[in-house]
N, C-alpha and C positions, 0 to 999 in steps of 0.2 A: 792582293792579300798581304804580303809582305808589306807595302807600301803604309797598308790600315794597320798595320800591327807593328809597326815602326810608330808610325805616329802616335797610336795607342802608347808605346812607352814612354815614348818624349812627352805626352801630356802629363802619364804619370810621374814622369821624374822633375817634369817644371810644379807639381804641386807637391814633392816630397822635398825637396831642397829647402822651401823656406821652412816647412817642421823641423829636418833635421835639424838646421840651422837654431832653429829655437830651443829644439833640447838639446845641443851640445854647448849655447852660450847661454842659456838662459836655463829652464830646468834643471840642468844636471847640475851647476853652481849654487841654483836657490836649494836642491836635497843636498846641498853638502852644510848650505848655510843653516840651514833646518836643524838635522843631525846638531849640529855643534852649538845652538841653541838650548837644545833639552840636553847639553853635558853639563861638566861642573868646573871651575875655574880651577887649575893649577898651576904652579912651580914647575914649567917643563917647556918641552917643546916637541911637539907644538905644546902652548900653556893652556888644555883643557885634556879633562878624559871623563869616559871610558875611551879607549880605543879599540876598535874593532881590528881583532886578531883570529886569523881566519886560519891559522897553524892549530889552534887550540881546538878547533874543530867545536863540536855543540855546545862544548862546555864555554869555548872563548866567545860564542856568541850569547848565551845567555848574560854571561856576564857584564856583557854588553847592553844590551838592553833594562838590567836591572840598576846600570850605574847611571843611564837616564836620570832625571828630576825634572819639574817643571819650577823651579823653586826661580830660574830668571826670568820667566812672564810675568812670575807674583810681584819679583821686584820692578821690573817693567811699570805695574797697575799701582806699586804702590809706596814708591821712592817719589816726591815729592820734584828731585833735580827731573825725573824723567818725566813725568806727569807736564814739568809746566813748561818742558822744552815743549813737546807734542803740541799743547794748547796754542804757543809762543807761534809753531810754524805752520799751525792750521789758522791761525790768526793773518798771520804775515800775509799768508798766500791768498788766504780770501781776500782782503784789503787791496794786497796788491794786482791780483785778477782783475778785481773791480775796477780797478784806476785805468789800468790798462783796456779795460772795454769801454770807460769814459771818454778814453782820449785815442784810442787807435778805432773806434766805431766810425765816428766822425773823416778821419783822413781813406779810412778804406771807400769809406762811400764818397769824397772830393775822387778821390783814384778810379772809381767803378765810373763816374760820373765825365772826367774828364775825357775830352778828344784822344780819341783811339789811337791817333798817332807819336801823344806825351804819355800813353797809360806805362808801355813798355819804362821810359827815363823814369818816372815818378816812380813806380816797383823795386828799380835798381838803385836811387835814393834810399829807398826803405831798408832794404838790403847791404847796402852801402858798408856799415860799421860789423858788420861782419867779416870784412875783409881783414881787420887787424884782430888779433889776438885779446879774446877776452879780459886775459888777464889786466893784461895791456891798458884795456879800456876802464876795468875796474879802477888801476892806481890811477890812470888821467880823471877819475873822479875825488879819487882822494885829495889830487892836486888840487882840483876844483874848490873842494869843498872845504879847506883847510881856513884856518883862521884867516889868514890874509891871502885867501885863493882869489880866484876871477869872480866868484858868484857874490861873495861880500865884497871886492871889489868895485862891482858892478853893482848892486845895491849901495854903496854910498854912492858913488857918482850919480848913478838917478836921484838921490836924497830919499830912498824909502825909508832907508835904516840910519842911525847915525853911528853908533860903531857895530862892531862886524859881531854878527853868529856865529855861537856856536853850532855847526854843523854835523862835524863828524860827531863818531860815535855817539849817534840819536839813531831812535826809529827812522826820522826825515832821510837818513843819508841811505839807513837801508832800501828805505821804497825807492827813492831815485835811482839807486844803482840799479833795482830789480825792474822797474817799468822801465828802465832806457836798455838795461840789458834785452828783454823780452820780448822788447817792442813790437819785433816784426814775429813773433808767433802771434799775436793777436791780430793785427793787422792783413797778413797772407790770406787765412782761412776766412777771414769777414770778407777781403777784395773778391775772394775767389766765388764767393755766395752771391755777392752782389752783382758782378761782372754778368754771371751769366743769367739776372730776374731777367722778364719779360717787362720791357716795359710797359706794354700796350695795356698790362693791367694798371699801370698808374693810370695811362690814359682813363682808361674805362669808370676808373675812381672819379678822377676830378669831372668829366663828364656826366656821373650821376651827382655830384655837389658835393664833395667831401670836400676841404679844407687842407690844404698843404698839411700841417701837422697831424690831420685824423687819418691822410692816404699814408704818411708813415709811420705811424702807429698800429694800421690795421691790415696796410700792404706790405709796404718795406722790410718790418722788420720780421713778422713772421715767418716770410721766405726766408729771409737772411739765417734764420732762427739756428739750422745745420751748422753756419761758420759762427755764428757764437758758441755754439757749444762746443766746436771743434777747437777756436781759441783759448776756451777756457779752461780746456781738457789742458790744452798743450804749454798754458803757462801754468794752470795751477799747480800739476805734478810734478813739476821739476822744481819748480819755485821749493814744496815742502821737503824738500831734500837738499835743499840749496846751503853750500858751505861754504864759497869764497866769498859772495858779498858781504852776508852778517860780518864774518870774522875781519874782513879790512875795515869794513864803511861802521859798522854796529860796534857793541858794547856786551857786556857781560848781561847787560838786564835784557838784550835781544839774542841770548843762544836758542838759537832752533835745530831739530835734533840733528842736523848734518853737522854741526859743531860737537855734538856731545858723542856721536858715534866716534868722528875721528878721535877724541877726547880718548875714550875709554877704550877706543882698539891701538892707537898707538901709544898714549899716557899710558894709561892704566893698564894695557896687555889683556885686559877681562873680556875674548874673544867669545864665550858662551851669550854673556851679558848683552855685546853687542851685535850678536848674531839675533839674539830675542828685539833689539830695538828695531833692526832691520826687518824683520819677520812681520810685525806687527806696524809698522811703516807702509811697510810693501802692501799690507790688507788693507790699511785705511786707503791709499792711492787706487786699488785695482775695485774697490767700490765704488766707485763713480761710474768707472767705466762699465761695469757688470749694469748698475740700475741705467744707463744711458742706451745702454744694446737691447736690456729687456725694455725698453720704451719703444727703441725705434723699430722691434722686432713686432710687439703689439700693433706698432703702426700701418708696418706690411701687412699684417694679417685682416684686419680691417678694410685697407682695399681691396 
């Protein structure tokens, strides 16, 4: 009896840790970020109010709640800087997701596909440039991509180009940074779909007369289907919040809003303002995921 009712709480305490966990790092920050969203910018410090003063008793909380506004969402919807950052970084990411499922598709399935005994070294290639320091790897692209770096370097000596590109601060320098950064979140979750199909339905494919290209078209990839979307989840959302690569590799006409946040929380100090960008960041991102769950939850329910 003791035995079952020990285990009883060890099960309940291994499935209350990761909530706590979530509302002491995650929850309780995003109501703090909330609150100071619907306040108003001040001269102070901290530089916004009302401030909830819980000495004052009913009266210090009323006053609190009527010193509320929504007047930073409006500006959110309808400051023109903030509208075409948003656009800017829903742009970037989709672009850049794309790229990255054009080109990490193909090496996950050489990887799924390769002798069992290179899949492990080929993984740890993939993996590989995470060993250094992001940052690290951002300026070796600057270096790269710098008027007289290795890549226009190397474009004259092959004879593509005759003098050198301009690289940096373009669009071009931002995708490079973002698909070589990201690489392996697209890559991981596709190997990992494809590792474990069944081959014997390819078999079963080409044996009824399907065509290499129709068995993965109608095989391959709808299995896979899970690690794509799992990839896409996992570079798109970071990517739309992304603030060192724009800022090194990009230009003024590529600020996407993790530019403009740090912009207006540390430039400008207008903590309300960027609490409202935040807020409304965080909904566009948690969107996918919501319609992605209600899919695969309809899914279950149909088996």
């Amino acid at each position: 009896m003791k035995h079952a009712q020990r285990r009883h709480w060890t099960t309940r305490a291994a499935i209350l840790v990761p909530y706590a966990w979530l509302i002491v790092f995650f929850l309780a920050p995003f109501l703090i970020v909330l609150k100071i969203s619907f306040s108003q910018t001040a001269i102070a410090q901290p530089p916004y109010v009302p401030l909830l003063d819980l000495s004052a008793g009913w009266e210090g909380v009323k006053q609190f709640f009527t010193g509320l506004t929504l007047d930073n969402y409006a500006a959110v919807f309808t400051d023109s800087l903030y509208v075409w950052s948003y656009w800017k970084s829903l742009q970037v990411a989709a672009i850049s997701t794309a790229i990255l499922l054009a080109v990490g598709y193909p090496v996950a399935y050489a990887l799924a596909r390769a002798p069992r005994r290179w899949q492990g070294t080929l993984v740890l290639l993939v993996v590989l440039p995470f060993w250094t320091s992001f940052l690290i790897r951002v300026y070796a692209w600057m270096n790269i991509l710098q008027h007289d770096g290795l890549l226009n370097q190397a474009l004259m000596a092959l004879r593509i180009v005759d003098t050198p590109i301009s690289w940096l601060a373009t669009d071009y320098a931002v995708y490079i940074g973002i698909v070589y950064s990201y690489f392996p979140f697209m890559v991981l979750p596709l190997y990992a779909a494809l590792e474990k199909m069944d081959e014997t339905l390819l078999e079963a494919a080409a044996d009824l007369g399907a065509p290499p290209w129709r068995t993965f078209l109608g095989v391959t990839v709808p299995l896979s289907l899970p690690g794509i979307v799992a990839g896409a989840l996992l570079c798109f959302i970071p990517i739309m919040g992304e603030f060192v690569i724009p800022d090194l590799l990009g230009s003024s006409s590529t600020s996407m809003i993790g530019q403009i946040l740090w912009l207006e929380f540390f430039g400008n100090r207008d903590w309300p303002v960027t609490s409202a960008l935040a807020v409304v960041l965080l909904a566009l991102l948690v969107t996918p995921i919501l319609f992605y769950r209600q899919r695969e939850t309809r899914q279950l329910e149909r088996r």
